[in-house]
C-alpha positions, 0 to 999 in steps of 0.5 A: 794542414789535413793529414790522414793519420792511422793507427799502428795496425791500419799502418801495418795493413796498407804497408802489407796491403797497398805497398805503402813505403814506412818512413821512421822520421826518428833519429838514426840512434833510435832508428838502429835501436827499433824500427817497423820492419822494412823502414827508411830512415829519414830524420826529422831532426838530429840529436846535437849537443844541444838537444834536437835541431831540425835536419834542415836536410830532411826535404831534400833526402825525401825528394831524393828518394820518394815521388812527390805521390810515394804511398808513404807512412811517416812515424816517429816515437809518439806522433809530434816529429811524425806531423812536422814531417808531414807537415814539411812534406806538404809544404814541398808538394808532396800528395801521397803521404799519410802518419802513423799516429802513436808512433813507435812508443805510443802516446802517453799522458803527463803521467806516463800512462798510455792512451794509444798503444805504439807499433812496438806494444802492438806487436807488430813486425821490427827490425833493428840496426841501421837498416843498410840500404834503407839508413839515413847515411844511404839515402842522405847518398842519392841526393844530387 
């Protein structure tokens, strides 16, 4: 898998720039607690009581939302759910995707230190709350 990854700032400019869609694949707690302004939601795992489990849904809310060549960025908190998503998407057909390395958080080493700052420590423009229209709840609705 190739993916063409970017950083928080190269993703902001091609949202501004080039109407790139941002798909925060992150959970709808930690969507509604920070997000990159004007983010969809479409996790790419859910919060259960054992941990994170994949959404096995995920594909299918994609499908019902974007076309298989959506200009999209796929985020997360660091990176990793970003590349299963893209990952995922890929295996589906989907052409137009790109990730968003570090994330909302950033990238840190074992020590916490950070090595890539994240969309928020850039200061980049953010939303919160469940984004309405744009929540995983409204778009999970659009799938047939």
């Amino acid at each position: 898998m190739t993916v063409h990854r970017v950083s928080p700032r190269e993703a902001a400019e091609r949202m501004s720039q080039e109407a790139f869609a941002y798909v925060d694949v992150r959970t709808p707690g930690e969507f509604e607690s920070g997000h990159p302004a004007g983010a969809y939601n479409i996790p790419v795992a859910l919060a259960s009581a054992g941990g994170m489990t994949p959404n096995t849904a995920f594909v299918a809310v994609f499908e019902a939302n974007f076309a298989k060549d959506a200009k999209v960025i796929l985020g997360c908190q660091s990176g990793n759910r970003s590349m299963r998503a893209a990952a995922a998407l890929e295996a589906a057909g989907f052409t137009g995707f790109i990730e968003q390395r570090a994330g909302w958080g950033g990238v840190k080493d074992p020590f916490g230190k950070v090595l890539e700052k994240g969309w928020q420590a850039e200061g980049l423009e953010v939303g919160s709350g469940p984004g309405d229209a744009r929540s995983y709840e409204a778009l999970s609705r659009n799938v047939k």
